[in-house]
VOGU-3710 file (C-alpha; in Angstrom, 3 decimals, decimal comma):
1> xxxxxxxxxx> 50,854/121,683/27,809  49,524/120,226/30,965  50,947/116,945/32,143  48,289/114,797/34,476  50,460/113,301/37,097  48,122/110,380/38,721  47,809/109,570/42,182  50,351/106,631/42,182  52,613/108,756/40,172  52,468/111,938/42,536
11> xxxxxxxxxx> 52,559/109,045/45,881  55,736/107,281/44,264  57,348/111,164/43,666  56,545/112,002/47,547  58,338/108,477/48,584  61,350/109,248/46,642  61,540/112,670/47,729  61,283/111,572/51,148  64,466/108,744/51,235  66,108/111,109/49,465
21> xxxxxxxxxx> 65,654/113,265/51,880  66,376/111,219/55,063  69,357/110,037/53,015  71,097/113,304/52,297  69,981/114,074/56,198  71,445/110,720/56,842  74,720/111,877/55,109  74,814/115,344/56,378  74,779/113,781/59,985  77,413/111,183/58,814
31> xxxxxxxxxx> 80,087/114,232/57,698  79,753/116,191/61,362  83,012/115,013/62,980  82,012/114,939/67,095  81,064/112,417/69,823  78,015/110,533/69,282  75,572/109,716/71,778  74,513/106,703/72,813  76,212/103,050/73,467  79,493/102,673/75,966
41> xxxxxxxxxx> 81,662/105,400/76,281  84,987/105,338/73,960  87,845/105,805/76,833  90,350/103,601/73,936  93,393/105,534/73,793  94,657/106,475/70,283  97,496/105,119/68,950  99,884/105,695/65,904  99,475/102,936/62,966  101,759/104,854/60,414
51> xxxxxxxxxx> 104,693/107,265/59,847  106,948/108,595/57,683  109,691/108,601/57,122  109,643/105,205/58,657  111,101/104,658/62,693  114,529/104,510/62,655  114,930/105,435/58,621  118,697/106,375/57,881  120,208/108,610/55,050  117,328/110,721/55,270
61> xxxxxxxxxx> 118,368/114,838/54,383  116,102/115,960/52,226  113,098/116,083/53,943  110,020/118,569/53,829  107,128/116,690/55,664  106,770/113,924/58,584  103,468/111,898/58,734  101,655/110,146/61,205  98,542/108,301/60,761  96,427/107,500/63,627
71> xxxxxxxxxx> 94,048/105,065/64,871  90,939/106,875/64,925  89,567/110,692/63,970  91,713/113,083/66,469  90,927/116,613/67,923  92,704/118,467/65,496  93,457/121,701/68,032  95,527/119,275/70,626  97,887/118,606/68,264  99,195/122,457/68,899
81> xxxxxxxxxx> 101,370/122,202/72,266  101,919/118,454/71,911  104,712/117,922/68,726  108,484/118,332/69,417  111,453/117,890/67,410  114,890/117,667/68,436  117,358/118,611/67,768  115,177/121,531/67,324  113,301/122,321/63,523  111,375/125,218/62,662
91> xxxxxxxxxx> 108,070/123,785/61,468  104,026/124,255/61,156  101,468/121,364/60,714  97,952/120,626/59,427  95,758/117,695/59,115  94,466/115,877/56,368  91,001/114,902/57,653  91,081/113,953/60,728  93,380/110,994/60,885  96,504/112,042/59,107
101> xxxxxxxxxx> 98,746/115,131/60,709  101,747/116,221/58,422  104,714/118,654/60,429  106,127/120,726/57,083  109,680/121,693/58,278  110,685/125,085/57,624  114,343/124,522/57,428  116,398/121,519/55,736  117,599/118,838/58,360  121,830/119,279/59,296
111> xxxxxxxxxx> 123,748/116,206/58,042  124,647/112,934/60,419  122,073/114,209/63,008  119,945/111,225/64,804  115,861/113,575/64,938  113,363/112,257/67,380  109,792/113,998/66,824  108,007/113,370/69,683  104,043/113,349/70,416  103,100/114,321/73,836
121> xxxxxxxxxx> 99,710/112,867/75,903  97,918/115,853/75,145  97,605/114,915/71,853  93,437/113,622/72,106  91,003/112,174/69,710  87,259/113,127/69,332  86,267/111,916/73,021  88,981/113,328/74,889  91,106/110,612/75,440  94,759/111,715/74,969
131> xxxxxxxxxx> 97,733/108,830/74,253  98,514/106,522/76,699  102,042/107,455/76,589  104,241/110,167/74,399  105,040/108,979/70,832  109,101/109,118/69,130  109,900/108,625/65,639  113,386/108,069/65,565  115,615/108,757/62,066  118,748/109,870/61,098
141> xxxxxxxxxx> 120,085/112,679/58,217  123,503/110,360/58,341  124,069/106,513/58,000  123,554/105,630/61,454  121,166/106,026/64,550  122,224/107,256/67,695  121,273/104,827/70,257  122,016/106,483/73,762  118,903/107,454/76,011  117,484/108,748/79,402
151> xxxxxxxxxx> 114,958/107,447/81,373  113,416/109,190/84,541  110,458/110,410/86,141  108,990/113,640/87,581  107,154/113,169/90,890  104,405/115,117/91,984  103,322/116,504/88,263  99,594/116,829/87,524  98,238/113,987/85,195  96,692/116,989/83,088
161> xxxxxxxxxx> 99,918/119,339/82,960  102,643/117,273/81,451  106,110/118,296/82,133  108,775/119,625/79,244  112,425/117,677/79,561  115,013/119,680/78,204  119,013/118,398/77,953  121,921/120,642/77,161  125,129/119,156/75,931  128,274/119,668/77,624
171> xxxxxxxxxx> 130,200/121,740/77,916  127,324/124,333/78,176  128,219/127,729/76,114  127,651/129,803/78,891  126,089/130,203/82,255  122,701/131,305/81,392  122,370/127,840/78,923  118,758/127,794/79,964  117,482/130,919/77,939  118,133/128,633/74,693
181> xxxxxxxxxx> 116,640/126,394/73,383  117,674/122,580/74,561  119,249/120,061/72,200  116,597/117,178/72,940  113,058/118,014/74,293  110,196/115,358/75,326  106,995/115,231/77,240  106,174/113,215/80,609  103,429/110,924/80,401  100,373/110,725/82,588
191> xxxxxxxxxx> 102,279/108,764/84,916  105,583/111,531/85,437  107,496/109,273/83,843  109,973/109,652/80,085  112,179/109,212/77,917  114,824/111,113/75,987  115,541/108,586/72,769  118,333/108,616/70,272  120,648/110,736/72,122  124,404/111,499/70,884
201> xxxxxxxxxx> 126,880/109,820/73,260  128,033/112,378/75,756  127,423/114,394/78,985  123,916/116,144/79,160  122,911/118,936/82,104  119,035/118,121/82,447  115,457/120,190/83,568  112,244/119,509/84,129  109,858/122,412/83,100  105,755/122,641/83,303
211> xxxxxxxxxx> 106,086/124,770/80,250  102,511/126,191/80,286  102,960/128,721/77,329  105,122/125,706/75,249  108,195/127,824/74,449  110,417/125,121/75,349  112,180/127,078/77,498  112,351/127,859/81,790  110,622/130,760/82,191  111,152/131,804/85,589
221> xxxxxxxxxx> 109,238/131,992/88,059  106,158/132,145/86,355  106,871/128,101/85,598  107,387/125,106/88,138  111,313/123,717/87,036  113,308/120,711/88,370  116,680/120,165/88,489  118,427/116,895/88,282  120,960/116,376/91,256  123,885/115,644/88,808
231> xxxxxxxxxx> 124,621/115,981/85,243  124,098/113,024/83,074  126,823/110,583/80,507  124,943/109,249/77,782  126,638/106,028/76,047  126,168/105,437/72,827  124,066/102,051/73,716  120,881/101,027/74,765  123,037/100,211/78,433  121,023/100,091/81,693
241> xxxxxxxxxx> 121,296/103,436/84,043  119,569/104,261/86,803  116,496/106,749/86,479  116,791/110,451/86,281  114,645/111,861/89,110  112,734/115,467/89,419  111,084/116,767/92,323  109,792/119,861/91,172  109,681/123,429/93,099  108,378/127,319/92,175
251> xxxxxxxxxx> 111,566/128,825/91,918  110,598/132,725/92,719  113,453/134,962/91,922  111,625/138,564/92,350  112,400/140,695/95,263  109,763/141,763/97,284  108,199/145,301/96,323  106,240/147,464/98,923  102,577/148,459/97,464  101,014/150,700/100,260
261> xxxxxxxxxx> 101,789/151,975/103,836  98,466/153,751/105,772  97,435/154,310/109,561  94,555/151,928/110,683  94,393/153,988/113,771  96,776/156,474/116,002  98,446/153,711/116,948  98,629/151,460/113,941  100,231/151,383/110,389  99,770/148,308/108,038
271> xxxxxxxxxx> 102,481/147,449/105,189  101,180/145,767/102,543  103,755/144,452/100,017  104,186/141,630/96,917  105,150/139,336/99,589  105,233/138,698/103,180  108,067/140,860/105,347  110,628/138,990/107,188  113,442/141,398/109,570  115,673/140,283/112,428
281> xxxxxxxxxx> 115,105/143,349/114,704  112,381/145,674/114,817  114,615/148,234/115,121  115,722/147,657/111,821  112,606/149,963/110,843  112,309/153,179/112,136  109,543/155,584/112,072  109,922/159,667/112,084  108,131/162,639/112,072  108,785/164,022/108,894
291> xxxxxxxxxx> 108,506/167,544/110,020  110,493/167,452/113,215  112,435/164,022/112,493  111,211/162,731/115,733  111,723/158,976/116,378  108,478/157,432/116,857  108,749/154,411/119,032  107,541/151,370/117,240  106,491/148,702/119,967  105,491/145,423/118,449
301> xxxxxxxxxx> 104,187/143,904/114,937  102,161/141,414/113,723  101,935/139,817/110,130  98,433/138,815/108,344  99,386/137,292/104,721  101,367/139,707/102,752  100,299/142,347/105,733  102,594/143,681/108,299  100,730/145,102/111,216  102,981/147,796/112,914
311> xxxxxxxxxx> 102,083/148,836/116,482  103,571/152,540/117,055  103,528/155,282/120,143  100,169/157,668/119,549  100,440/159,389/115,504  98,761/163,003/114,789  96,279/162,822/112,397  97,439/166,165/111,260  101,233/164,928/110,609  103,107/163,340/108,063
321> xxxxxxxxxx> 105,208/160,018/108,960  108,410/158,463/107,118  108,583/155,078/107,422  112,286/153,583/106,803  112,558/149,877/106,032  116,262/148,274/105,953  117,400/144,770/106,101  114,111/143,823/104,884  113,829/140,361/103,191  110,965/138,186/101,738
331> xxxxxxxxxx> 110,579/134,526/102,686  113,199/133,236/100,796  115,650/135,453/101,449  114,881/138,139/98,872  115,739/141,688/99,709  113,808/144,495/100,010  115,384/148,031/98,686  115,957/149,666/101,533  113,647/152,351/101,138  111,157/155,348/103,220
341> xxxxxxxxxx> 107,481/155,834/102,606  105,217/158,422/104,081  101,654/158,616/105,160  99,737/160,651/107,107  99,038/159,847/110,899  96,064/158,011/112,233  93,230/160,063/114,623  91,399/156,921/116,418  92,531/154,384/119,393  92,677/150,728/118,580
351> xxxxxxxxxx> 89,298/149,660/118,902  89,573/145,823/119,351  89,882/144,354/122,194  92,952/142,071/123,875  91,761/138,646/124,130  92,717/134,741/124,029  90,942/134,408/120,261  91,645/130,739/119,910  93,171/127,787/121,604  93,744/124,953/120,218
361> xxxxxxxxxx> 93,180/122,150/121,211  89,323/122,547/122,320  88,848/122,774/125,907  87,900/118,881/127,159  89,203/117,312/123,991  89,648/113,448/124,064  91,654/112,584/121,223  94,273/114,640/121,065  97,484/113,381/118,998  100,585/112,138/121,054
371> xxxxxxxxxx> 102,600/114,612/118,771  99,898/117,493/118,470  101,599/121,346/119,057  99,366/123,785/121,035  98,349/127,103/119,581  97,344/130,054/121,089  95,967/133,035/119,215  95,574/136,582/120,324  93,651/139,527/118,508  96,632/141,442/119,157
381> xxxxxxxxxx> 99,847/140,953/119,953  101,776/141,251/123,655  104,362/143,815/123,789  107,735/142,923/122,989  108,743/143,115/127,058  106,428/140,899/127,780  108,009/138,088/126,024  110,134/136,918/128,773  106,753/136,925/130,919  105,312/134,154/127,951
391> xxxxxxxxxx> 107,361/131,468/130,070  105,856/132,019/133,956  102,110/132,964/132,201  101,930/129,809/129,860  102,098/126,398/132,309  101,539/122,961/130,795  101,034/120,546/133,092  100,668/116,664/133,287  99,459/114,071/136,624  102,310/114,887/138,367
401> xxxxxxxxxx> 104,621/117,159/136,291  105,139/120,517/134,401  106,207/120,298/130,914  109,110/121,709/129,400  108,283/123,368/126,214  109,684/125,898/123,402  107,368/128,720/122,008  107,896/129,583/118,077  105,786/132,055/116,311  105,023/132,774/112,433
411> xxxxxxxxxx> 103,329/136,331/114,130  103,496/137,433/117,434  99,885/137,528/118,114  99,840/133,372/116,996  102,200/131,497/119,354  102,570/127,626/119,009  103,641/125,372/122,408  105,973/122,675/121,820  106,524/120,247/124,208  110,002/118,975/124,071
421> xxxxxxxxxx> 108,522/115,473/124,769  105,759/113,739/123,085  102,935/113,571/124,935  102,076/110,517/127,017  98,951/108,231/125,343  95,995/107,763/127,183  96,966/110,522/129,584  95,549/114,284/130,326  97,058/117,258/130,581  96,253/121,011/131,716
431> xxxxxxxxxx> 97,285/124,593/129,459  97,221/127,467/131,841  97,783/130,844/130,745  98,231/133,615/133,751  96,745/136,403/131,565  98,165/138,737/134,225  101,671/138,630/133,065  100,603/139,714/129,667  99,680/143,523/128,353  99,327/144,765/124,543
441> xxxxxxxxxx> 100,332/147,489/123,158  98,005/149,863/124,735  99,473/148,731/128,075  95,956/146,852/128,878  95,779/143,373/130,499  93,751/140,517/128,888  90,109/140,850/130,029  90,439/137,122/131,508  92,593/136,951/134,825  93,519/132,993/133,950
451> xxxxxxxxxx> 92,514/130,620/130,930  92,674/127,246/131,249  91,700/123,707/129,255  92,122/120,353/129,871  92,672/117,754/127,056  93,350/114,067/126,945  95,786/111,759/125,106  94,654/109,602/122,435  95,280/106,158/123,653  98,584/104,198/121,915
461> xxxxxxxxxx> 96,396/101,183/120,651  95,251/103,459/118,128  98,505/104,257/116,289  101,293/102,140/114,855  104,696/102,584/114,323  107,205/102,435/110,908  111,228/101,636/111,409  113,946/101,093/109,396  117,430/102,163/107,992  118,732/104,316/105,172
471> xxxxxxxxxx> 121,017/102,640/102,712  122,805/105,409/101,291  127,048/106,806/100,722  126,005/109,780/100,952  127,277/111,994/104,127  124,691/113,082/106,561  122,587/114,840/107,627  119,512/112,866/106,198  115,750/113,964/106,001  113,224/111,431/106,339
481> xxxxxxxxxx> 109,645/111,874/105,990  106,745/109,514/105,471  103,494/111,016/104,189  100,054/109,704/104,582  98,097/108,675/100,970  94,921/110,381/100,929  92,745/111,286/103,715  94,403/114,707/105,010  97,494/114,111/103,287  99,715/115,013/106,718
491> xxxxxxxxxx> 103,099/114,149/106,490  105,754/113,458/109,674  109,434/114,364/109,282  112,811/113,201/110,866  116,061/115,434/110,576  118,616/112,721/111,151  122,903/112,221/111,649  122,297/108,546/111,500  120,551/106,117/109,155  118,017/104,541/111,603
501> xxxxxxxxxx> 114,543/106,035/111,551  111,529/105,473/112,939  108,199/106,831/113,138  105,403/106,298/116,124  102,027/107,149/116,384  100,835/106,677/112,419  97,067/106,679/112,248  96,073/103,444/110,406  96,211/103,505/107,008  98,664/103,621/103,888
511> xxxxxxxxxx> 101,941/105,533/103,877  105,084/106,552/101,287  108,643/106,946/102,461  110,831/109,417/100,713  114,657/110,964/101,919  117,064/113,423/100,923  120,112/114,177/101,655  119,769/117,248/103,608  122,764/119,536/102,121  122,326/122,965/103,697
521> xxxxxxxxxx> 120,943/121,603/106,506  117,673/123,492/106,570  115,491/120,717/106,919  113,547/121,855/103,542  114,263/120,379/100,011  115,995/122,098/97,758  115,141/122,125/93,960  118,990/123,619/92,989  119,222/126,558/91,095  119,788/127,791/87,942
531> xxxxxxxxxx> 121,629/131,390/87,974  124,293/131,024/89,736  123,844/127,040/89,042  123,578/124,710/91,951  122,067/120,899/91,646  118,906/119,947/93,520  119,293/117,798/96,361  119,650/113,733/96,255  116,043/111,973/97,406  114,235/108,965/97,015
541> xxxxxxxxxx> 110,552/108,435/96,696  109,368/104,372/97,708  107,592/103,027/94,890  105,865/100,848/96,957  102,934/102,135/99,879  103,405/101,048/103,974  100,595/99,640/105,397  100,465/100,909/109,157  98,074/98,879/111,305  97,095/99,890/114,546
551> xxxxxxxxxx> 99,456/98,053/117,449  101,731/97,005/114,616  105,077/97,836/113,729  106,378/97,407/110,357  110,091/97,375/111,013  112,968/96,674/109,192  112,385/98,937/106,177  115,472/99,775/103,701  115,221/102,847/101,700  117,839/103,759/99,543
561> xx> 119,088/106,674/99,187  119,473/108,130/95,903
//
């Protein structure tokens, strides 16, 4: 049977097949969870509007699941590296929609036990903004809730790479308490700072650890770690304390461990190893003839990264060598097994020439800081002998005067001048070097008889000046160091037996104080360590930013030390 379908009929059919259409399309669109375009961007933070059990709940044991409801539709995948629970629970989550994430706990909850679940500021909704700071929910398997708390910050973290705070009870089990797992755990927020909630009274030892694979636990030295410069009592109050305070440092434990040893040339091997190669004496290595066990004079070395440039008497090319390393050490005081290597001798002559490479500062410079070092670069490096010569070929010179100076050197062939005075302001001074006196290790002069550049003082109008007084118990010595907030970041440093500082010639601009208490008296910070333990160094970082204005000084400055 045919059915006539009139116009209207067949016009009205198309129009509803059409809004249905758009509205199923409509709908479709409306159930795709992502960031729409269009209108202001959404930088709101997300925030928590509902839990369970409620904060601060007591009595609560049997327990399978902990909600939290949030403000808006969440990036589900954050929530992986950013939930805690301490004391520590097994658990796994998942998300109901997009709104609602529920922790299951894998194991029941021990009896009168205060739980804090944190949420750390990774945790992001659908347009990437994470929460403004970490989130607690506080409740207790007993009757009560423990009250006692921490509160600190850890300088110099990344915004993006939040830091893990672990606290051990004490007395610690044993001496390697940092391979388990801590008894409270939280998350820095964007700022550094945090806060360890609901703490059992007692005495805690405390770390700081950018725990980039989220294991909760120090994993060294892969992982930046701070140590707090005491351990911590923990009343059973909400009582004022003062701020725990990190300063984080790479803590690299591994020895260093030789890769390759080769001839360049018949005069040359080069080292390479993990790590750069630190010795007292060059006779400390010794290089042989493997065949005959002739000693092979080595004359002079050089270092280029992890590199060690050795300078020998001529090789064969058609012998083999044994080089012997002992009392080899990295950086940080890491040793080297002592150890031999062999490689065959080189066949050519060193090819480069010996030249000045670089001084610094430019020839005819103008500005030139009261404070500045000189540098002086060769492209190789003058023989060992010749280093008493350095003194009567480098000559600094003022109007009137010669200069006392020191020379230091990370590498032979890179000296740096240090004159033992600052430099005079709006004065110029003269850098001779009497390439005569100097010879590699081919026994060939520079190809310059005498190098010389004049440079001038930047005038003392330009700079101002920062003074002031350490307020501190603490038993020298003291560092003191004020760094420069953004630009070039350059930062000046005073090693001190006394509690007056001060600092001249600051560019204009803004400036942070910080101190330590200098322990080992190396000049450096030290971060502690863990195995055998040791506590970082006391410091203090100003909260507050200097301004230095030219032909100012801002004086009378009290920083307190911790």
């Amino acid at each position: 049977m045919k059915t006539n379908v009139s116009g209207r009929s067949l016009a009205v059919s198309v129009g509803v097949f059409t809004a249905l259409a758009l509205f199923i399309g409509f709908m479709t669109a409306c159930a795709v969870k992502g960031t729409l375009s269009g209108g202001p961007k959404d930088t709101t933070a997300p925030v928590v509007v509902e839990t369970f059990p409620n904060a601060d709940s007591t009595g609560v044991l049997q327990l399978e699941r902990i909600r939290f409801v949030f403000s808006e539709m969440m990036e589900r995948r954050s929530a992986a590296k950013n939930i805690f629970i301490s004391p520590p629970v097994p658990f796994t989550f998942e998300w109901d929609g997009y709104d609602i994430l529920e922790i299951l706990l894998k194991e029941p909850l021990i009896a009168d036990i205060t739980y804090v679940v944190t949420l750390g500021t990774g945790l992001k909704d659908l347009h990437n903004n994470g929460l403004k700071n970490a989130v607690h929910l506080a409740f207790s398997s007993g009757a009560r809730i423990d009250k006692g708390h921490i509160e600190g910050r850890v300088y110099f973290s990344d915004r993006q790479k939040p830091y893990t705070i672990m606290a051990w009870p004490l007395p610690l089990e044993n001496t390697f308490f940092f391979k388990d797992t801590a008894r409270y755990l939280t998350k820095t927020g964007t700022d550094g700072r945090f806060s360890l909630m609901n703490m059992k009274a007692g005495r805690y030892r405390l770390l700081a650890v950018e725990d980039v694979n989220n294991n909760f636990l120090p994993d060294i030295p892969l992982e930046k770690r701070a140590i707090a410069s005491s351990d911590v009592t923990v009343s059973d109050s909400m009582s004022n304390r003062p701020p725990v305070k990190f300063w984080p440092v790479t803590s690299d434990t591994t020895p260093p461990v030789l890769l390759t040893v080769r001839a360049s040339n018949a005069y040359e091997c080069v080292v390479r190893a993990s790590k750069s190669l630190w010795f007292e004496h060059l006779n400390t290595l010794i290089l042989q003839d493997s065949l005959t066990r002739e000693n092979i004079p080595i004359w002079q070395f050089s270092r280029e990264g992890n590199s060690l440039h050795l300078f020998t008497a001529r090789q064969d090319s058609g012998r083999t060598y044994g080089l012997t390393l002992r009392a080899v050490r990295d950086s940080l005081g890491h040793d080297l097994p002592d150890t031999t290597v062999y490689f065959k001798g080189g066949d050519e002559a060193i090819q480069r020439p010996f030249k000045i490479k670089r001084l610094l500062p430019r020839d005819s410079s103008r500005a030139v800081h009261p404070l500045e070092n000189l540098s002086i670069r060769f492209t190789l490096p003058p023989l060992l002998q010749n280093q008493d010569n350095l003194k009567k070929a480098i000559v600094l010179t003022g109007y009137k005067d010669t200069l006392a100076y020191t020379i230091r050197y990370h590498s032979p062939d890179r000296l740096v001048v240090r004159p033992l005075e600052p430099f005079l302001p709006d004065s110029t001074y003269r850098l001779s070097v009497d390439t005569t006196q100097l010879r590699d290790v081919m026994g060939r002069a520079l190809q310059d008889t005498l190098t010389r550049l004049w440079f001038k003082i930047r005038t003392a109008r330009e700079y101002g000046s920062i003074s002031g007084r350490l307020r501190t118990d603490l038993s020298p010595p003291y560092v003191v160091q004020v760094e420069e907030n953004g630009g070039r970041r350059r930062t000046w440093q005073h090693s001190l037996r006394e509690k007056n500082f001060r600092f001249e010639f600051l560019p204009e601009g803004t400036y942070r104080l910080r101190a330590f208490a200098d322990a080992d008296s190396n000049g450096v910070y030290s971060g502690g360590q863990l195995h055998p333990f040791r506590f970082s160094e006391m410091f203090h970082i100003a909260s507050d930013t200097i301004k230095v204005r030219k032909r100012w000084e801002t004086s009378d400055i009290v920083l307190p030390l911790p």
